[in-house]
N, C-alpha and C positions, 0 to 999 in steps of 0.2 A: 622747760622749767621756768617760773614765774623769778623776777627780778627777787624776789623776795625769799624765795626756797633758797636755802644754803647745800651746800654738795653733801651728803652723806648724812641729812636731816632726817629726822626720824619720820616717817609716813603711817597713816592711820587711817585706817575706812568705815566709812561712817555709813550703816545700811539703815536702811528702814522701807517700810512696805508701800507707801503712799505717796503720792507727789502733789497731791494739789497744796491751795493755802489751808494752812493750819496750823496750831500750836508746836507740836513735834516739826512740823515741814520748818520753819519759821525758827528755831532753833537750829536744828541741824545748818542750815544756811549760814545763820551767823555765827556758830563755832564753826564751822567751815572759814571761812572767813578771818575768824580770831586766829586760830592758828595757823593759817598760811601767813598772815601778818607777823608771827612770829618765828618765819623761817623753815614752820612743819611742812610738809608734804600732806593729802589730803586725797583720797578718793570714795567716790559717793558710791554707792552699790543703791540701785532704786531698779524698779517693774521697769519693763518693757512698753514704757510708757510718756506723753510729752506731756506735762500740765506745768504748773506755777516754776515746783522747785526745780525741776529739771531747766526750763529756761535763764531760771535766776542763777544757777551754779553754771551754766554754760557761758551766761552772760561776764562770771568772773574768771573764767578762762579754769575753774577745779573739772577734772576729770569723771564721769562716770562712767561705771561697767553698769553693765542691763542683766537682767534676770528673768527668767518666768518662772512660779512656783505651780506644779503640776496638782500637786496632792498635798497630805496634811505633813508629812514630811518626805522632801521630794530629793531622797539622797540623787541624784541626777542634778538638781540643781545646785546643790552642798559642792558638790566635785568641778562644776562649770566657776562656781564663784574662786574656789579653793585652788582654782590654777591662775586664773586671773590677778586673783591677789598675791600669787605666789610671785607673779609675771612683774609686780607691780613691789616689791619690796614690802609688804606690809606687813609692822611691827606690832601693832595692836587693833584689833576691832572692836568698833564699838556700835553695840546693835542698837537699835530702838523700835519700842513697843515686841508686840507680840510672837509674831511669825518672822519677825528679822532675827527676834530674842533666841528662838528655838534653833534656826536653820543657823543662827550668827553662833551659835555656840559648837555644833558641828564643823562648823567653819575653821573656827579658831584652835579647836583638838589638834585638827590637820594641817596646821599653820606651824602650830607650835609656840603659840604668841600669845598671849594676855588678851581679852575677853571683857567687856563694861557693858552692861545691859542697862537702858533708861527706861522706866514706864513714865509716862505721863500723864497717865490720872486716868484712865478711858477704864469706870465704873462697869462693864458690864463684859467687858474681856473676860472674865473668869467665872461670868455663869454655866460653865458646862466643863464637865468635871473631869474631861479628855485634856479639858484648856488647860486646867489648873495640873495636874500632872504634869505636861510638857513642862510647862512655867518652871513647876518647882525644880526637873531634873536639868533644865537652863541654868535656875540660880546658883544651884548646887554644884557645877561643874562649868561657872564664872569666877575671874577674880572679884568680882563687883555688879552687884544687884543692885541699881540704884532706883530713890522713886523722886520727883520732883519737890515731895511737898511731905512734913511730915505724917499728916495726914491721908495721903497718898500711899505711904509707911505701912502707916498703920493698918488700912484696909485690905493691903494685898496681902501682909503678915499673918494675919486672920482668916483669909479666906486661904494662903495654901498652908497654913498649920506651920509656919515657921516663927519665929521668936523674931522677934522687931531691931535684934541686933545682925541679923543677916540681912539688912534693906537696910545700904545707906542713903544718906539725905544729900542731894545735891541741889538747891533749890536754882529756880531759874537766873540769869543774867541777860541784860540787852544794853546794846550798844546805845549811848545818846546822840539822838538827832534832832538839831531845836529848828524847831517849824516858824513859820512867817502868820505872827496873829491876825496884824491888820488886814492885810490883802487876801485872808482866808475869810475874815469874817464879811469883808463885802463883796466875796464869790457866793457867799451863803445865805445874801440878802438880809443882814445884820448890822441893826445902828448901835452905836454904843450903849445906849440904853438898854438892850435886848440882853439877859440873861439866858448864854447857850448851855444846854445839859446835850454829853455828849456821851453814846453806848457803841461798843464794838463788837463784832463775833460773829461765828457763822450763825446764820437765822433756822436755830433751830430749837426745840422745845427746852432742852433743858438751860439756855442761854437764857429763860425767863424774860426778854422783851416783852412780853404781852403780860406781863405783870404788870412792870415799868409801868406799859402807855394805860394800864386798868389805877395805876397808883397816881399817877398824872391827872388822868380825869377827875378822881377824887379831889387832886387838890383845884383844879379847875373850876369844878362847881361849887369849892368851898367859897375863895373869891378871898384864900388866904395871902400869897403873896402879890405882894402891889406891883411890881417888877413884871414887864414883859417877857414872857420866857420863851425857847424853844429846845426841840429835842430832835437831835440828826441821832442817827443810826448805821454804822457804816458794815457793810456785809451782806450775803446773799446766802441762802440756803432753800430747804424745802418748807419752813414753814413758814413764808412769808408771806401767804395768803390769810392766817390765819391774824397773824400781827397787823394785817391792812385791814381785816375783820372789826379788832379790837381798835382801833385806830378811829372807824366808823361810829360801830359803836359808842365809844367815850366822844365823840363832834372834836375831833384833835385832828381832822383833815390841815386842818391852819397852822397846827403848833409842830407838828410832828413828821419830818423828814426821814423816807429810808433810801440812805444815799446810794446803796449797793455797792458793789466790790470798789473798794476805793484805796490805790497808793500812795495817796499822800496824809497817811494817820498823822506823822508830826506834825502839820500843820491844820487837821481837824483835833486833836492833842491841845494846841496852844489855840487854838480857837475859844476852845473852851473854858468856862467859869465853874464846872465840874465836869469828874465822868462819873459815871451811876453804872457797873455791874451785877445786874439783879439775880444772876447766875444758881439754877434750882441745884449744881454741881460741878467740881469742877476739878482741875489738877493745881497748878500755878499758872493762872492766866500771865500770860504776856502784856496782854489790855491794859490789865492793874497795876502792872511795872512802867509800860507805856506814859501811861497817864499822870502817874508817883514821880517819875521824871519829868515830869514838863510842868510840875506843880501842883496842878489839877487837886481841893480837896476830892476825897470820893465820897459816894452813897455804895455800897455794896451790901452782900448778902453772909450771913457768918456762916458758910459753909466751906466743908474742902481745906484747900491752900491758903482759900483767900485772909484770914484773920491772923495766919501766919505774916504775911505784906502790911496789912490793914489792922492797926490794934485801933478798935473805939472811942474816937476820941482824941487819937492823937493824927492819923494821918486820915481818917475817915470817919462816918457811921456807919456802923453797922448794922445789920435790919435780918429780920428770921426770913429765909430760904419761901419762897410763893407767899407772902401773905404783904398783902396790896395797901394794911389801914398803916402797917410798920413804915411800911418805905415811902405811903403819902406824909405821915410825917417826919420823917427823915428831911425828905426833901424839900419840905414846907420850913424845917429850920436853917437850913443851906443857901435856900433862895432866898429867904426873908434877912441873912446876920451876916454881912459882909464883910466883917471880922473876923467870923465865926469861919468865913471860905479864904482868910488868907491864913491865918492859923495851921488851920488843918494841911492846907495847900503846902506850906513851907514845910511842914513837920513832913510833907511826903517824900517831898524833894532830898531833904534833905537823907531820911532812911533811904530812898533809891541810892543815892551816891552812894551809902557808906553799905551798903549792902546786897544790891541787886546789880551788880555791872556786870558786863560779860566777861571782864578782866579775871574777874572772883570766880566766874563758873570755868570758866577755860582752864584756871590753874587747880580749879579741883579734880578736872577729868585727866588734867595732865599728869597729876599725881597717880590718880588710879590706872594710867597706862602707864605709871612707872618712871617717867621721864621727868618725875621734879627732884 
């Protein structure tokens, strides 16, 4: 038992299907995390598998039980977890995403315990109509269907035919970590002078990078901002061939760094002079909370969660979802009004504290396991 667990604390298991880095992984970890700091008990239920979160919840000394899912519902695997957790005291589960969602709710029948399903925004989960039945006979016999984002709400309400008051809103929370500006900016071969725009995410199509660096070269060849600028990119995925394409294309070999999987965001965060999420969809990026903490004005895209974080104007601009002439000038008024990026920068900062901390999502989910 950690210094921290109290005797007869309440314990909760937190499942979900995936382990590598990502928005849900990345979550899970740091309410993992909140609530052990709080005395809770905590076990992870994840695949029979080692990638990001497994190492980072092992690195905090939280417990996981392992799984393999056989079939589309694999009551064999329901009965493996269902004693496990039995084994383990566990008072409440709380699943996330799709297929934790379904088998998490068998789970918890047999449990006898209270039940919180999270979706986080993954747009394409419910194109197939087997999906959306499980879905809905999940929410249906949950205490708590939650989506990230109201917008997130909205979409899955519409797509399994239920009423938007059975999807509650829990929107995201993170923890603050203030990164080290100076000795960040001259690892990234940055003079003062040098205006950095700074983007995060997995590198893949609908994260819109290859917008970005197409709305970049516009402003490049306008010859509008007088400021030296550059653009790091931190993240790896499958399309990043394509981003090094665009990157050629636009002659931004010079301007335009992709750093790849990178652990030190708070200090590429406070590196920067914005972040720009050009995002074609999304749920509640983290990025955006990321960034809103550390000051950062933004450039993003009005789509999803995001304008939920981001109101126009006051903690950012915002720009229409793929279209490159929006966000060249966006970013042409950001780079060129340095007023205009501390402005915005403060008004971010300041909505992250009073609204996006992990303190605020922790005691929402506490509530819904019952325990506030």
């Amino acid at each position: 038992m950690s210094r921290n667990q109290l005797p007869g604390a309440s314990t909760v298991a937190l499942m979900n299907e995936t382990v590598g880095i990502g928005g849900a992984e990345t979550v899970i970890l740091q309410l993992a995390q909140e609530l052990v700091g709080r005395g809770r008990r905590v076990v992870c239920v994840l695949p029979r598998k080692d990638d990001w979160l497994t190492a980072e919840l092992e690195a905090c000394g939280i417990p996981i039980r392992r799984f393999t899912i056989r079939g589309r519902m694999d009551l064999e695997c329901v009965q493996e977890i269902t004693e496990a957790l039995r084994r383990d005291g566990v008072e409440a589960v709380h699943s996330h995403e799709f297929a934790m969602a379904v088998h998490g709710t068998a789970v918890a029948h047999r449990l006898g315990c209270p039940h919180v399903i999270t979706m986080h925004g993954n747009q394409t989960v419910l194109d197939r109509l087997r999906r959306r039945v499980a879905l809905r006979w999940a929410f249906r016999h949950s205490r708590a269907a939650v989506a990230v984002s109201v917008s997130t709400r909205d979409h899955m309400a519409e797509r399994l035919g239920l009423s938007a008051e059975a999807i509650r809103v829990v929107r995201n929370g993170i923890p603050v970590r203030a990164g080290n500006r100076e000795s960040t900016r001259r690892s990234l071969g940055l003079s003062p002078d040098h205006l950095a725009i700074f983007g995060a995410g997995s590198l893949v199509e609908r994260k819109g990078f290859h917008v970005l660096v197409e709305a970049l070269g516009m402003v490049e060849r306008r010859g509008s901002v007088p400021a030296e600028w550059r653009l790091f990119i931190a993240g790896e995925g499958s399309y990043r061939p394509e981003i090094e394409a665009a990157i050629a294309r636009e002659g931004l070999g010079d301007r335009v760094t992709l750093l790849g999987y990178r652990l030190d965001i708070p200090d590429l965060q406070a590196a920067a002079d914005l972040f720009a999420m050009p995002s074609l969809w999304e749920g509640l990026p983290l990025a955006v909370l990321e960034g809103m903490f550390a000051g950062n004005p933004l450039v993003a895209t009005r789509t999803s969660g995001i304008p939920e974080a981001v109101r126009d104007g006051v903690e950012g601009l915002l720009v229409t979802p793929g279209d490159p002439e929006e966000l060249a000038s966006a970013l042409e008024r950001l780079l060129s009004d340095a007023d205009l990026r501390a402005r915005l920068g403060a008004g971010a900062r300041a909505r992250a504290t009073s609204e996006f901390t992990i303190q605020r999502m922790a005691d929402e989910y506490e509530g819904l396991y019952g325990w506030a």
